[in-house]
C-alpha positions as CSV (number, residue, x, y, z in Angstrom):
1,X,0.0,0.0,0.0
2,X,1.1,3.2,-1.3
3,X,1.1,6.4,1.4
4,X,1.4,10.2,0.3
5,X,2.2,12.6,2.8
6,X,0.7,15.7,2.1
7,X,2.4,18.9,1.2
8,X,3.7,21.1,4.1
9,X,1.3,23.7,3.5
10,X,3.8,26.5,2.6
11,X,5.2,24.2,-0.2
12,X,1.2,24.3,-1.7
13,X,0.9,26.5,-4.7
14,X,-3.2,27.4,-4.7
15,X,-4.4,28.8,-8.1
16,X,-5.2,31.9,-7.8
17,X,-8.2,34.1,-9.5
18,X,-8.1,37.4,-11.1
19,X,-11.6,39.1,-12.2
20,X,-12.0,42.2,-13.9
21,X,-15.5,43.4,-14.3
22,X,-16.5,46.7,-16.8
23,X,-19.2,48.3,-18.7
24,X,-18.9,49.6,-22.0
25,X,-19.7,53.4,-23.6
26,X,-23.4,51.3,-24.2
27,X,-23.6,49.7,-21.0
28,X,-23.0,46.3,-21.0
29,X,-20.9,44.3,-18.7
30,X,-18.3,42.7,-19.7
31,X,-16.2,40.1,-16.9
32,X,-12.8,38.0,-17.7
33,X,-11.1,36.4,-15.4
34,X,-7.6,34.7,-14.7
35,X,-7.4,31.5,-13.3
36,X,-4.1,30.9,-12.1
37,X,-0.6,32.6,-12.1
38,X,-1.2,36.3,-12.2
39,X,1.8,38.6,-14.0
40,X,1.9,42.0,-14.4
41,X,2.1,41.6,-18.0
42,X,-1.0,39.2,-18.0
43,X,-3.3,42.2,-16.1
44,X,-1.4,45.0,-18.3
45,X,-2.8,42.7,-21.5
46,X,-6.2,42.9,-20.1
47,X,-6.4,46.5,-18.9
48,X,-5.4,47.3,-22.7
49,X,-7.9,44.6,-23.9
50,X,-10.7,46.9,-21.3
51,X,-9.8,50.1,-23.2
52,X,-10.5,48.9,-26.6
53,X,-13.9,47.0,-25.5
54,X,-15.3,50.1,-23.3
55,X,-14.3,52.7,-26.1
56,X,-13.2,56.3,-26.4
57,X,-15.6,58.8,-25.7
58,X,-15.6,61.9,-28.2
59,X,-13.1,64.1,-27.5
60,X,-11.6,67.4,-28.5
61,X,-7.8,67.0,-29.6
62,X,-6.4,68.7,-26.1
63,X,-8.7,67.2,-24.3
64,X,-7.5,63.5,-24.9
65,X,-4.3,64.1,-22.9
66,X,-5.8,63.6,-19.6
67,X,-7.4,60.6,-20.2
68,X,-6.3,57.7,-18.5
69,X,-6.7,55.3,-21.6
70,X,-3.2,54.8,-23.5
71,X,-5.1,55.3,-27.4
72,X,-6.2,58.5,-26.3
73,X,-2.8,59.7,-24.9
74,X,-1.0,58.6,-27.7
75,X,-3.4,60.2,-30.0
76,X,-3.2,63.4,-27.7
77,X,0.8,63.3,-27.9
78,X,0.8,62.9,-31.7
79,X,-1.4,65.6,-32.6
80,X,0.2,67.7,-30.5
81,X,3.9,66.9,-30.9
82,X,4.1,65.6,-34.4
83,X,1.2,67.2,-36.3
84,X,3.3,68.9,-38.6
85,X,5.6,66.0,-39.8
86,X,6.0,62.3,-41.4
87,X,6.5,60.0,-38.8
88,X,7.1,56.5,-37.8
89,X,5.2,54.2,-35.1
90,X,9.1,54.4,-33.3
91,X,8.9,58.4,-33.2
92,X,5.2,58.2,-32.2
93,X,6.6,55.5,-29.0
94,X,9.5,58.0,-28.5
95,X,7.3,61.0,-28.3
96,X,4.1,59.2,-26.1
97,X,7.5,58.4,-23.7
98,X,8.7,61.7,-23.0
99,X,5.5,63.0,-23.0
100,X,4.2,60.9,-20.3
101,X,6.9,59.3,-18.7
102,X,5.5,56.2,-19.2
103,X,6.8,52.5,-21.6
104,X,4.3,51.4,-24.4
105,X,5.2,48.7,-26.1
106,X,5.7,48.9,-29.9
107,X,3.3,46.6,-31.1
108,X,0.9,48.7,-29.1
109,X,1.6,52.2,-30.7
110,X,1.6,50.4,-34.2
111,X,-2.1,48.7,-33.5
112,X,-2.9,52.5,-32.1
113,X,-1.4,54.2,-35.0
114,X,-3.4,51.9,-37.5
115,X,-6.5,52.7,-35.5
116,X,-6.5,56.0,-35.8
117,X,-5.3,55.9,-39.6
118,X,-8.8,53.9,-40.1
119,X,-10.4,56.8,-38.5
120,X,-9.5,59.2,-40.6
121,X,-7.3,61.0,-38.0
122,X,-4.0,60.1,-39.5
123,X,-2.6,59.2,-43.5
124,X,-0.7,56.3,-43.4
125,X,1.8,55.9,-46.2
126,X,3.5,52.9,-47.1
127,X,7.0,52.6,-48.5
128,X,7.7,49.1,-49.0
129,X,8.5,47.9,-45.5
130,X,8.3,51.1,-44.0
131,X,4.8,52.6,-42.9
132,X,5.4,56.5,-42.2
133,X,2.4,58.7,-40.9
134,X,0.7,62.2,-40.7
135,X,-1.5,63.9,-38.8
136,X,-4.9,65.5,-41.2
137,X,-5.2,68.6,-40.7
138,X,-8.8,69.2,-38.6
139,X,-10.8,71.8,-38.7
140,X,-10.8,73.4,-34.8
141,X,-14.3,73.3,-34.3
142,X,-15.3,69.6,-35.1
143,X,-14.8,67.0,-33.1
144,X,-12.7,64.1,-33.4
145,X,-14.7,60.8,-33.0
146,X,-12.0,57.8,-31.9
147,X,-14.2,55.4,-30.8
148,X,-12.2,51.7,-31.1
């Protein structure tokens, strides 16, 4: 007959659970959760994941910079700090980052920056494997609609 101790109890790794619970611009909740280890980079995932499902509210061009939501910061940063030039999705990281003293990863500002090309906010031109950017000129009293 075969006997297993159990576990000391500090050796036991329990799963743990991560919920995250929202409503979207039209009101309807949304919940995912995390079942098991929890990283930084797992929840940072998610909270990006929350700001594209609970969209962007319309927003005046200088208003976007004191929005907590990443897209709207970065939009805020480019329209204000490259407006008048071509530039790439590494000037647009380099310019959200001294802006805001914050990292963005790459892959992020590039799914941003096509975002807001679909939206009419930026041209996108492509030169073989280089995709450079501009900011369209907007008249000052519309209002930019960047809803994801």
């Amino acid at each position: 007959m075969k006997c297993e101790t159990p576990a000391p109890e500090h050796l036991v790794v329990k799963p743990r659970r991560f919920k995250l619970e929202f409503y979207d611009d039209e009101g309807v909740r949304h919940a995912i959760t995390i079942d098991g280890q929890i990283t930084r980079e797992k929840v940072g995932k998610l909270l990006d994941l929350v700001e594209l499902m609970a969209g962007t509210p319309k927003a005046t061009p200088s208003a976007l910079s004191v929005s907590p939501r990443k897209f709207d910061r970065l939009a805020s940063a480019i329209i204000s700090g490259l407006k008048d030039k071509a530039f790439t999705a590494s000037d647009a990281k380099k310019t959200f980052e001294t802006s805001f003293s914050e990292k963005i990863p790459i892959s992020t500002v590039s799914t941003y920056l096509t975002r807001l090309a679909e939206r009419g906010v930026l041209d996108r031109t492509e030169m073989g494997r280089m995709v450079s950017y501009k900011v369209r000129s907007v008249e000052p009293k519309s209002l930019l609609s960047l809803r994801p």
